[in-house]
N, C-alpha and C positions, 0 to 999 in steps of 0.2 A: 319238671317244668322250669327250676328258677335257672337251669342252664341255658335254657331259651328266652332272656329277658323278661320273665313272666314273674318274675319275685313279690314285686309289690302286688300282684293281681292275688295272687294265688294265697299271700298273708291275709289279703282282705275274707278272701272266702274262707280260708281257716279261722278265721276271728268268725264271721257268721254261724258256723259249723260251731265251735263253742258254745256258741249263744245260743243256738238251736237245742244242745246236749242238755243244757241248764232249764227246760222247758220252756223255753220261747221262740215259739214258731219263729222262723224269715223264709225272707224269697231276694234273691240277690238277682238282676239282670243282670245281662253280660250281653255286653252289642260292641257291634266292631262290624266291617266291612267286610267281605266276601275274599274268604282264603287269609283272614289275618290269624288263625290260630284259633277261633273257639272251642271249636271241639276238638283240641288238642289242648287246650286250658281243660274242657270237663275231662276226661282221659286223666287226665295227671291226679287231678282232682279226686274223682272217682277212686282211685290205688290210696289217695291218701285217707279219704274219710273211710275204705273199709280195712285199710291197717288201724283205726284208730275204732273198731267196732260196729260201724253204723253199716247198716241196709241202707245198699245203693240200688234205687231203681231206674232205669236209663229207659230212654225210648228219643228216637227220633223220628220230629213231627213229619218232615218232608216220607216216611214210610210211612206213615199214617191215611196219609193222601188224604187230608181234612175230611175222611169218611165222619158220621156221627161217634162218637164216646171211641175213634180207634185211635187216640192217645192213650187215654185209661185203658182198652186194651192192651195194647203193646208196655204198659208198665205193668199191667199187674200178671203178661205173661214173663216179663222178667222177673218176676218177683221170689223166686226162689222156695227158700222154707216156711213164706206164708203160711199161715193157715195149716201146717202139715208135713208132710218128710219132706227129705230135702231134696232138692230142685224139682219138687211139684207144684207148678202154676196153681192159682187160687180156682182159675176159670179152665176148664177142660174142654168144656163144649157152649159156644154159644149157643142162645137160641135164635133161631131164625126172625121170630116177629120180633117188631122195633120194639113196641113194650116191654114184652118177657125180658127182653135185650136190657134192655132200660134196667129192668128192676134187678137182673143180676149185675149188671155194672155198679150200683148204687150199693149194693149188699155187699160184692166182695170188696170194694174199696172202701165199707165200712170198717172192713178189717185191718188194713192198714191204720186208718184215726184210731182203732182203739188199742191197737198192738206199739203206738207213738207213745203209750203214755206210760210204755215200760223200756221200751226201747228204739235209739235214736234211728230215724229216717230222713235219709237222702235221696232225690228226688231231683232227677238231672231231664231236663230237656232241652235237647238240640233242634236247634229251628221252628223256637215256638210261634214265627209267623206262621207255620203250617199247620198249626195245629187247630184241630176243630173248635168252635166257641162251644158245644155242649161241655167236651172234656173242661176247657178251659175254665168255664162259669164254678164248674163241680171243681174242681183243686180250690178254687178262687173263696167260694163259699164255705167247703171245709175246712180251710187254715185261717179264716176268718172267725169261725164258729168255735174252734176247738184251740183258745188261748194257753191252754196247759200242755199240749201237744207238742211233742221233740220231733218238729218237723223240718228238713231244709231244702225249698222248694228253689233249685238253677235252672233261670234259663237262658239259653242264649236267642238274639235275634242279630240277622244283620240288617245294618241299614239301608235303607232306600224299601225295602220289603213289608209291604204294608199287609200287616198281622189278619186273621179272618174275623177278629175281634179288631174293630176300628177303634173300640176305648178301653186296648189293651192297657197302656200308660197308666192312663187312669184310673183304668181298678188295680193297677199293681200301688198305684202312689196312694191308694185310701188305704192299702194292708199295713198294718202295724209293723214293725219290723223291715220294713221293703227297702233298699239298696237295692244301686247302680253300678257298675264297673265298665268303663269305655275303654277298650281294647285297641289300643294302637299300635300303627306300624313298629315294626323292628328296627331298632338303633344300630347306629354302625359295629357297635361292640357284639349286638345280636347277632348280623350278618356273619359277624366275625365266627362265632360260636360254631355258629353251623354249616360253616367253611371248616372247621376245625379238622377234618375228618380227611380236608383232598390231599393232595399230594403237594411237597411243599415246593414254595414256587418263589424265587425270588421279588418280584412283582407281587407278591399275596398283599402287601395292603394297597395298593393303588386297587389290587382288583377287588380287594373288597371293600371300596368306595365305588367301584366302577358298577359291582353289581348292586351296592344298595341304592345306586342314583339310579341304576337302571328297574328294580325291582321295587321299587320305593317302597321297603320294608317290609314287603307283604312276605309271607314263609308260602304260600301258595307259589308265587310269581318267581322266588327264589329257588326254591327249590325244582321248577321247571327248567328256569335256565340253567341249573346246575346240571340237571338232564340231559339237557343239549351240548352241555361242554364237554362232559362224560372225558375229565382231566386234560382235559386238550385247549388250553385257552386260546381261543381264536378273535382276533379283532375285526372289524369290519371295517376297512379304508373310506367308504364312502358314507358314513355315519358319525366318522371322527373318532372319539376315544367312548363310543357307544361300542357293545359288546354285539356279536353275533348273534343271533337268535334261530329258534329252531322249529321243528312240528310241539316240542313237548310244551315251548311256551305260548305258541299261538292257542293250542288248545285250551291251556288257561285261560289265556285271556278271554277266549269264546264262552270257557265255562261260567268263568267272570263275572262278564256281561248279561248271560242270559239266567244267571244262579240270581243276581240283583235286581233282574225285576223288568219290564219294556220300558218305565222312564231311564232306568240307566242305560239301555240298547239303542233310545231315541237319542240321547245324549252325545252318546259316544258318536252316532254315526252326525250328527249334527257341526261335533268337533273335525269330523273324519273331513266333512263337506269343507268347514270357514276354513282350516288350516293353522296355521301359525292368527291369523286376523281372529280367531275366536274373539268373545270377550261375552262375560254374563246376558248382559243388554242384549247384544245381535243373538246367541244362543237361545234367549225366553221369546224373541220376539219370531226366531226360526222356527221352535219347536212347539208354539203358541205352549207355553212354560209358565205358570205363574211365577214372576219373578221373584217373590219372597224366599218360595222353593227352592231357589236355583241353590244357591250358594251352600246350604247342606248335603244337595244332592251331588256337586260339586265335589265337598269333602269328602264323602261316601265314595264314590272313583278314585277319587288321590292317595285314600287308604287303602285303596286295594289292588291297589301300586300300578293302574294304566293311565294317568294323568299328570302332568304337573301343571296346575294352574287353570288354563284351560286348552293345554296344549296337550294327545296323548304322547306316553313318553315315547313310542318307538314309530318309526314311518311307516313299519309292514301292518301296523296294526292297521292303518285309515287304508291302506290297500285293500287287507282282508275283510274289512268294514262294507267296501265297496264291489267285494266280488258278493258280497252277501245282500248285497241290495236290488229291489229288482230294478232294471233299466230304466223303467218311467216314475220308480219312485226318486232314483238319485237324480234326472234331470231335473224333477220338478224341485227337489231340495238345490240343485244348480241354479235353477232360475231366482228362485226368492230368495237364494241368496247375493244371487247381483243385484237386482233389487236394493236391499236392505246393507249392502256394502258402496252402490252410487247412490241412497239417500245418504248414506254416513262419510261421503266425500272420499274413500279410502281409494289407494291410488289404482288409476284407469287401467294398467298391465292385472290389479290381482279384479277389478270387475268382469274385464275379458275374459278372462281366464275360465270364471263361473258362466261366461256367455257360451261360449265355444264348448259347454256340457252341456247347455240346456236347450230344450225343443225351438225351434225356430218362432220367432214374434217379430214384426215389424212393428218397429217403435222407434221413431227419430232420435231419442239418444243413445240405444243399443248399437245405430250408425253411428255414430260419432263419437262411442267409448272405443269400438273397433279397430275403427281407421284409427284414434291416437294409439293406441296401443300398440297397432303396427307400425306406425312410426317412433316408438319407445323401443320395439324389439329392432328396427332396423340399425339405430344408436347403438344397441348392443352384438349387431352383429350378429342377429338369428334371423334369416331370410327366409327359411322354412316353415319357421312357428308366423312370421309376418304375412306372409304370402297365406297360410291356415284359414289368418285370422280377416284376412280380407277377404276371400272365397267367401264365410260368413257371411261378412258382412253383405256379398249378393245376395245371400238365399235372405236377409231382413230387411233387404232396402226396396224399397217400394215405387221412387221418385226415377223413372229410367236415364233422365241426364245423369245424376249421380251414379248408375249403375254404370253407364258410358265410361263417366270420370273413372272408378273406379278400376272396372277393367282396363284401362288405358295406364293405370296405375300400378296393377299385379304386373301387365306388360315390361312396363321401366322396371319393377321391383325384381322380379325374375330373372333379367338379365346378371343378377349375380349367379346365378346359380348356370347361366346357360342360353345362348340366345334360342338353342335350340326349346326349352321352356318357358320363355318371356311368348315366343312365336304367335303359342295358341291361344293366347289373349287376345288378337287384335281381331278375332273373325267378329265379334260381335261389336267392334268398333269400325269395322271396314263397310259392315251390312247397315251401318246406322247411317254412316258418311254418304254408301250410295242413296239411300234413303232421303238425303237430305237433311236429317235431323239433329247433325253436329251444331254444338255453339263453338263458337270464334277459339276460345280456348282448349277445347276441346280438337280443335282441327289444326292448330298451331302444334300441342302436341303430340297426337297421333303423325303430324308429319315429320318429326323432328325423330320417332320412331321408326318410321316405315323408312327414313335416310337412314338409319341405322342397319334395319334389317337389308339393306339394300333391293327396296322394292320400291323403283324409282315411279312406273307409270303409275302407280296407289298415289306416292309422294304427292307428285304432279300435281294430279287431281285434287288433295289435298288442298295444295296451295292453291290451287286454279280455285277451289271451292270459299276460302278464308278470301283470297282478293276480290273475289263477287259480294259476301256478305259488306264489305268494304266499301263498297258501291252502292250496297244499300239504306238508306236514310236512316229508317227504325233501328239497325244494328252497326251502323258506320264505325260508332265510339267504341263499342266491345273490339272491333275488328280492327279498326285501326291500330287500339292498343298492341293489340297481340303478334300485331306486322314490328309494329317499333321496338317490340321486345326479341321479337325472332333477330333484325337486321341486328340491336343492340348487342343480341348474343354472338352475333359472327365475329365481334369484338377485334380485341386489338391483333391479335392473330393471324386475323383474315382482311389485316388494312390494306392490302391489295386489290380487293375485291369492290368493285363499285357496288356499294348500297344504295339502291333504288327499292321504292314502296310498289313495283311492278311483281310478276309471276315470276318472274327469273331473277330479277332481285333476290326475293323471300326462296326460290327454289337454292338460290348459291348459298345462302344461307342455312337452308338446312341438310343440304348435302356436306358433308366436311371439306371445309377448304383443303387439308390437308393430301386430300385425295383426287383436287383437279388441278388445271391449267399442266397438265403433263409432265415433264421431269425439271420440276420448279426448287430452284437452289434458291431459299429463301435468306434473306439478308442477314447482315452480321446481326441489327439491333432486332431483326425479326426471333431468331435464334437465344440473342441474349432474355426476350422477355418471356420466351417459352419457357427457357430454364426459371426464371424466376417463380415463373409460375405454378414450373414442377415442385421446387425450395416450398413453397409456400401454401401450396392447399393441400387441406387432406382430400383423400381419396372417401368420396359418398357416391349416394345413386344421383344428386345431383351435380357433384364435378367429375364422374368418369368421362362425360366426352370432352369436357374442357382438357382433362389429362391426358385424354389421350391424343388428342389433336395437336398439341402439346411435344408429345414425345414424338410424334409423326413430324412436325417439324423440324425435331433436330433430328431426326433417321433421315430425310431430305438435305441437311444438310451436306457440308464438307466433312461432317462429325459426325459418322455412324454412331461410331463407339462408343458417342458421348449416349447416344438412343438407346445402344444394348445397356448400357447403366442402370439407367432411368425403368425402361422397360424389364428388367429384372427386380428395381428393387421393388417396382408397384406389384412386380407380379407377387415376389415375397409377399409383400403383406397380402393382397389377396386372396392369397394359400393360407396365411396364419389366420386371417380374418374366414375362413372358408367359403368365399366369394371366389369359385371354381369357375365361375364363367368369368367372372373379370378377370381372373388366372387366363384362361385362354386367350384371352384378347390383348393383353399385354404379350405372353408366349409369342404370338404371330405376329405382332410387331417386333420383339426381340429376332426373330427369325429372320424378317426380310432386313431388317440393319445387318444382323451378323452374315447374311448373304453376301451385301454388297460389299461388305469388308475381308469377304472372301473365307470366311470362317464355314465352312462346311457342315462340319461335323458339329459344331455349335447351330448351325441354323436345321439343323436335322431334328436334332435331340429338342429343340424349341418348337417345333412343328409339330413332332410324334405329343411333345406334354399338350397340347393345345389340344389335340386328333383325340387323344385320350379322355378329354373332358367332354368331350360331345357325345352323349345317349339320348334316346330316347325317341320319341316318333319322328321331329323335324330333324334330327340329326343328320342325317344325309346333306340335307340342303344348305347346311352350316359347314358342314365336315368340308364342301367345297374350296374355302381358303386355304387351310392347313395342305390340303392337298395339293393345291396349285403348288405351292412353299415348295411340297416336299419332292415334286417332278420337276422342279426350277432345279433345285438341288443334286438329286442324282443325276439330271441333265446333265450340270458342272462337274459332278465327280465324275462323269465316264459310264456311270453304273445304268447303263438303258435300261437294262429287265428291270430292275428297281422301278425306274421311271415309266415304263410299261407298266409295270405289276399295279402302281399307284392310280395309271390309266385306266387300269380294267375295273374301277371301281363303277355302279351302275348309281349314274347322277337321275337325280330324280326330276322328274318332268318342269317341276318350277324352275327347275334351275336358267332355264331361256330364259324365263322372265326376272330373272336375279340380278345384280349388278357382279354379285358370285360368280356367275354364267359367264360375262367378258372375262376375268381376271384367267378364270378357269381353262378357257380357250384360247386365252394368248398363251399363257405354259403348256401348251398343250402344241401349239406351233410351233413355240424355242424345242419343243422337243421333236418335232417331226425336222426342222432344220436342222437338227443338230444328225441325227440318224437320215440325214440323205434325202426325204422323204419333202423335197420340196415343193412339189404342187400341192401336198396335204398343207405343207405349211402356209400356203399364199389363202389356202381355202379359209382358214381356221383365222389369221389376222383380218381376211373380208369380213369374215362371219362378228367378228369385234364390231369393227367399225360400221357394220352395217345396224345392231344393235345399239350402238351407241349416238348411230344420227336419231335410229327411232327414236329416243330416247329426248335428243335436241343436249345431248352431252360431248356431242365430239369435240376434239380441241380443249376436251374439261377435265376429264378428268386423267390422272395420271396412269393412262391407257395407251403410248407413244405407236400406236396400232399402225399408222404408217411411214415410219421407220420401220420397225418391225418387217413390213412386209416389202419395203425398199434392201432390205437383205434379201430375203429371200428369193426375191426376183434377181438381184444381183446374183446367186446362187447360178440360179436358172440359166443365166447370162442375155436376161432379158435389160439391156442395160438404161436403156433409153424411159421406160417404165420405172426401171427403178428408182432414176437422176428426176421425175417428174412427183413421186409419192414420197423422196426425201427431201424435195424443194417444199412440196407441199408441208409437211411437217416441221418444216426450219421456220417455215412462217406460222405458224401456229405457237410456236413458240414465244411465251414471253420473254422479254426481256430480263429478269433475272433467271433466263434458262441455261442449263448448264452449257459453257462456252464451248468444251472439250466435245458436248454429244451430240451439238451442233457441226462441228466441224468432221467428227468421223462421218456425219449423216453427209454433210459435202463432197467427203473423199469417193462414195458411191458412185460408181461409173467411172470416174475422171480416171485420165493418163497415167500411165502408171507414174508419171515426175510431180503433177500435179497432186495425186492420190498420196504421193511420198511424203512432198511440203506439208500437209493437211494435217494427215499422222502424224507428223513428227510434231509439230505444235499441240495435237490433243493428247501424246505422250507426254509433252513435256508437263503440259496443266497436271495430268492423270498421276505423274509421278511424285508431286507433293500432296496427292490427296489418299484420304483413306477408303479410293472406291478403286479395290484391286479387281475386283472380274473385269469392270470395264477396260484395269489398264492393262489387264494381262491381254484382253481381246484388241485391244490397239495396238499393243507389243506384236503381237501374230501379223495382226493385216501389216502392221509397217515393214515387217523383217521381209514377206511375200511380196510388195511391193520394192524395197530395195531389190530383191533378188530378181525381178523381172526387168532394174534399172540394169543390172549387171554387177550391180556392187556387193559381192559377193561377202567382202570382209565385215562391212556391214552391217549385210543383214543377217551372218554367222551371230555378229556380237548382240542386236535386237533379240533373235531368236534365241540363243542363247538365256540372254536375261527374261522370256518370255517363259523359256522351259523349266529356269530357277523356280520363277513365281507359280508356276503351276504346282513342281513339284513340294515346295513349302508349303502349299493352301489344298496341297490334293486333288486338283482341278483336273482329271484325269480327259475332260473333253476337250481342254487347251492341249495338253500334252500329243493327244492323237490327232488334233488338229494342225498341229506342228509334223508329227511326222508323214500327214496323207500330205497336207497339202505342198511340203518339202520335195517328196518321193514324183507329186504330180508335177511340179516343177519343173525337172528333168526331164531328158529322153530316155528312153529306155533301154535296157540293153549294155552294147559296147559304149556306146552316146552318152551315157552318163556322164554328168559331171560332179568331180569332187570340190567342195571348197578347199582351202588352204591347210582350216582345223582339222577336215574331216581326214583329211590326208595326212595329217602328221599325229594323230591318233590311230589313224588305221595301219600306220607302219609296223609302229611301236608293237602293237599288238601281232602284226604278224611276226613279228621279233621273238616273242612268245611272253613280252611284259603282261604283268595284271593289270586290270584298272585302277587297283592302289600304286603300282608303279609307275606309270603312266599316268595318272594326276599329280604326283608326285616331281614327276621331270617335266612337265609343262605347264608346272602352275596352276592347274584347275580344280574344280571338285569331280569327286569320283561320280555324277550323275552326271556332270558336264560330260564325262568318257562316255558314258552307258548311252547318252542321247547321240552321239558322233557316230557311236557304232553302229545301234538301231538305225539310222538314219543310210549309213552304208550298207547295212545287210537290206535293207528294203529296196534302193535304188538299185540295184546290182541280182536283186531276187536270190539273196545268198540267205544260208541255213546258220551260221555260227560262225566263227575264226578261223577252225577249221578251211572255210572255204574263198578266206581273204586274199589264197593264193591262184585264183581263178578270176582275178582282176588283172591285166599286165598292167596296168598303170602302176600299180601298186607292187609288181613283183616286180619290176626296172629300179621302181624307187630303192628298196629293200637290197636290190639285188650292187645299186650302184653304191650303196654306202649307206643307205638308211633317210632319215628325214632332214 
């Protein structure tokens, strides 16, 4: 034993054992905590008092099972050569009745006291809370009676275990001779000992700190863990420099707890419940504890190494604490302990926390620990546990306007995660609205929502609902306020926009400005205060539409690129912050900027992360934007099946009624225009703007639906229609509307000399800007327009720079729209005509130059060759080079000397 730090314990019992030899009875306790060693002290013990002569009789009480006198049984069946040869128990057969029982219990452990007074007796009992008060009373009163007697009576108890004799203490401390030994935890140098044995580890002493911090000395707790390691030191990353733990030490710990008694089991689980917030007070006042109690009961767990302080040491233990509890007993230990954690002020996130365990109660502060907490978790950027914890807070809230507010609240809150999730909060705000039951603030921001969601006729109504309360005497001032804060909010951004305390006032206000008055090029100082604005706020659930309205301004402006910036770094943090739905919504802005700056393959890849964040039931009717994006896009790249395949998607019935639904249907016309399919396309731009009168938006929002459909007619060669729906749309346009898309909307129908002047001024604007689709699509009309003037050279060099910019930005519908509408140019047949270029590229080539050689002798690039050729094998219905010699224009040229 003295290898296991047990030295000073174990001299002491040797000194008693002495003292016992010399005829004077003792009785030594021995207490200590559950699994510190006692009965590995009597053990030891035991070897040394019978190397040294003495009759050891052993018995443990917990096998006793506090039946009457089955202590004194089970010693005097260990009792050896009592009474007789050797190893024959004194007692062979009990008798049956208590009495009889009685009177040979009492007779043959007469023989022990008198066989004491020749030689020495040792007398070990393990776990003498268990042991019966008959046996007890009987040892108690014969080492009392019999002063001359070499008796030495060990027992062990542990603490917290309250003995079958309540005034055990007591009759041990009136015994003459009586001694105490308190057994405590193992020292580091102990740990050490009995690590002695593993496999040596460079790390051995950090690890044997690590496991006595973790063990807190106990040889029970240690020796588990060591079980679990079985030479393999494993750490556990998410516990810090705490050790791994296994089956062999949870079972300790279970053995632990329930070896020590139900106040130690009520304890533990009480600690399991408060957490880290423990403390004596809330613990006596949880487990109705008398408080005096606590603090030894306390040390009693700390020695037996699952506690430090009033923290246990390991997180799986309040786990396993908690799989062991029944369901209605841990809520109610959840509730009393919110309770008694908001009378102790302790902070609102750890009250909640015990709320959102425990059975549902209405109570006006359980609302209003809630709701803070959920705005403590939003701070931190946990939207999921916040949104939890307001769900909650509906199933306690009582007062239905509050429910209203609240739901109106998960609404906005949700939208991090996903508009498609925010969605299904507003049915019970929508049902209240028609009802009539909104208050002013309430309906201010549900409308500010439902603009969001793009669910305009809701909006509407909304607003049409806040400017009647307005009107009304009893509620004027609520309502009035909540106008001047709506108009206040369209702020400096929207200085464009006439603020009136009217329904269309309050409605331009909570639609995003950024999204009406049609293709609005907002001002330089409009622009500079956006960005500042970007510089300057952070990104919450209350400035995401400020930002984003924001970064929607400079994507309108002359400065895409400055948008795709902005809108990437918000989406960043969004991602880092995992605020996935506000990830999307930045995405889809980044897309339509990097669209009109011609970046393709960047407004794809921005589209699909956007497409990608939308699950779950409303998904579809969200997915709507991303997708418009992504058939704008493969529109532009040429790739129709793409932009079909994206079509074939099955929109869901709301979508009519969505502001989604317009955006949706005009990409849906650029793409029937684009693929030939022009009456679909005229269908699909009515179908806009017919929506959008419902609506009382036309002319609003950045939906240029008749232009749009003044191409298309243009297409058709309905000219006179078309010059009538892009007059109409010139005048709809403000005055900071772009000058260039004003003037291509002019060139529609006009002469072709006319059509020519037009273009070439909305080229000139378009080529110091960074909105390349537009300039590439004016590039086209103008080069087709020179070339109907006759000005062949031209419109070679328009086109040309038309076919560059497509072929750099991948614009594969400019490209093919250059060579039909070239090819259509012409006559057919013998009747074709060559331009100048095409002709002194298509010689060379029948010469049998490459295209690298031939860009090379005339200056050009090798795609400028490839589009010359294309351009002559089409006109001419030729197959390759090959068949260059089945042009005589071309075989004269060749034939007279070349180019």
């Amino acid at each position: 034993m003295a290898s296991f730090d047990r030295d000073t314990e174990l001299c002491e019992l040797g000194k008693a054992l002495g003292e016992s030899a010399g005829g004077e009875p003792r009785i030594v306790l021995v207490e200590g905590a559950i699994g510190v060693g006692k009965s590995l002290l009597l053990e030891g013990f035991a070897s040394y008092a019978a190397e040294r002569g003495a009759t050891v009789l052993w018995a443990g009480a917990r096998e006793a099972a506090r039946r009457p006198f089955g202590l004194l049984e089970q010693l005097l069946a260990d009792g050896g050569s009592l009474g007789g040869g050797a190893g024959r128990p004194l007692v062979t057969a009990w008798p049956r009745r208590w009495s009889s029982r009685s009177r040979e219990v009492y007779r043959a452990f007469q023989g022990v006291r008198e066989s004491s007074r020749s030689g020495q007796f040792v007398i070990l009992v393990d776990d003498v809370e268990d042991a019966d008060r008959e046996s007890l009373q009987y040892l108690l009163r014969t080492l009392r009676n019999s002063p001359e007697s070499r008796i030495l009576l060990v027992v062990t108890k542990s603490l917290m275990r309250v003995p079958s004799l309540a005034s055990l203490r007591t009759e041990l401390l009136r015994q003459p001779g009586f001694r105490s030994i308190r057994l405590a935890p193992l020292s580091k140098d102990g740990v050490a000992v009995m690590m002695a044995d593993l496999p040596e580890d460079d790390r051995i002493a950090e690890l044997v700190a690590d496991y006595h911090s973790l063990s807190g000395g106990n040889p029970l707790m240690l020796r588990a863990l060591l079980e679990d390691a079985k030479d393999v030191w494993v750490r556990e990353p998410a516990c810090g420099e705490q050790l791994a733990v296994g089956p062999a030490y949870l079972e300790a710990v279970v053995a632990g707890l329930y070896r020590s008694g139900p106040r130690a089991l009520l304890l533990a689980r009480g600690m399991a419940i408060f957490g880290a917030w423990a403390t004596p007070e809330l613990l006596a006042e949880l487990l109705d504890i008398p408080s005096g109690t606590l603090p030894g009961l306390l040390q009693a767990l700390e020695e037996a190494g699952l506690l430090v302080g009033c923290e246990l040491r390991h997180h799986c233990v309040a786990s396993m604490l908690f799989a062991d509890m029944a369901p209605e007993e841990r809520a109610a230990l959840h509730r009393r302990a919110a309770e008694l954690l908001h009378a102790a002020a302790a902070p609102t996130a750890v009250v909640a926390e015990h709320l959102l365990a425990s059975p549902d109660e209405k109570s006006p502060w359980e609302v209003a620990v809630l709701q803070e907490a959920a705005t403590e978790l939003l701070r931190e950027d946990r939207p999921e546990e916040a949104i939890r914890y307001l769900e909650r807070t509906l199933a306690v809230c009582s007062d239905e306007q509050q429910r209203i507010g609240i739901r109106i609240r998960l609404a906005a809150v949700a939208r991090r995660l996903g508009l498609q999730v925010a969605h299904r909060h507003l049915e019970l705000p929508l049902a209240a609205m028609r009802a009539g039951q909104l208050s002013a603030g309430h309906l201010a921001s549900l409308g500010r929502l439902l603009g969001v969601f793009g669910q305009i006729g809701e909006m509407r109504e909304a607003m049409s609902r806040l400017h009647a309360l307005a009107a009304n005497r009893e509620r004027e001032g609520e309502a009035e306020a909540q106008i001047e804060m709506l108009l206040a909010a369209d702020g400096q951004l929207s200085s464009g926009i006439a603020a009136s305390p009217t329904v269309e006032g309050m409605r331009r206000a909570v639609v995003p400005w950024t999204a009406m008055a049609g293709p609005r090029v907002p001002s330089a100082d409009v622009v500079a205060a956006a960005e500042e604005v970007l510089r300057l706020t952070r990104l919450s659930d209350t400035t995401l539409d400020t930002l984003i309205n924001a970064v929607k301004t400079v994507a309108l402006s002359d400065r895409p690129s400055r948008a795709v910036y902005w809108a990437r770094m918000l989406g960043r943090e969004a991602e880092g912050r995992r605020a996935f739905g506000w990830l999307s919504l930045f995405a889809s802005i980044e897309a339509a900027a990097a669209l009109r700056l011609g970046r393709l393959a960047e407004a794809e890849a921005a589209a699909l992360r956007c497409l990608d964040r939308l699950r779950g039931p409303d998904a579809d009717l969200f997915a709507a934007a991303p997708i418009s994006l992504l058939v704008r896009v493969y529109t532009l790249m040429g790739s129709y099946e793409d932009a079909a395949r994206s079509l074939s998607w099955q929109a869901p019935k709301e979508l009519g009624g969505n502001l989604l639904g317009a955006f949706y249907r005009r990409a849906q016309g650029h793409y029937y225009l684009a693929t030939g399919r022009h009456h679909a396309a005229v269908g699909e731009f009515l179908a806009v703007g017919r929506q959008l009168t419902r609506w009382g938006l036309d002319g609003e929002l950045a939906l240029p639906w008749r232009g749009d459909l003044a191409e298309a007619l243009t297409a058709l060669g309905d000219r006179k229609q078309a010059e009538r729906y892009a007059a109409q749309q010139i005048d709809m346009m403000p005055d900071s509307g772009s000058l260039a898309h004003q003037l291509r909307l002019q060139a529609l129908g006009r002469t072709p000399r006319r059509r020519a002047m037009l273009l070439t001024q909305a080229a000139e604007l378009l080529a110091v800007s960074e909105d390349v689709v537009d300039y590439g699509q004016t590039l086209v009309d103008l080069g087709l327009a020179q070339r109907a003037l006759g000005e062949d050279e031209q419109a070679e060099a328009t086109l040309e720079r038309a076919w560059q910019l497509a072929a750099e930005h991948d614009m594969g519908h400019l490209r093919r729209l250059i060579e039909d509408r070239t090819v259509a140019s012409d006559e057919p047949g013998r009747q074709a005509r060559l331009s100048d270029s095409e002709r002194r590229v298509a010689v060379l080539a029948l010469e049998g130059q490459t295209n690298r050689e031939i860009a090379a002798a005339l200056f050009v690039t090798v795609s400028t060759v490839e589009q010359h050729l294309t351009r002559v094998y089409r006109k001419f219905g030729l197959q390759g080079r090959h068949d260059l010699v089945r042009v005589p224009e071309l075989a004269r040229v060749a034939a007279a000397g070349g180019a």
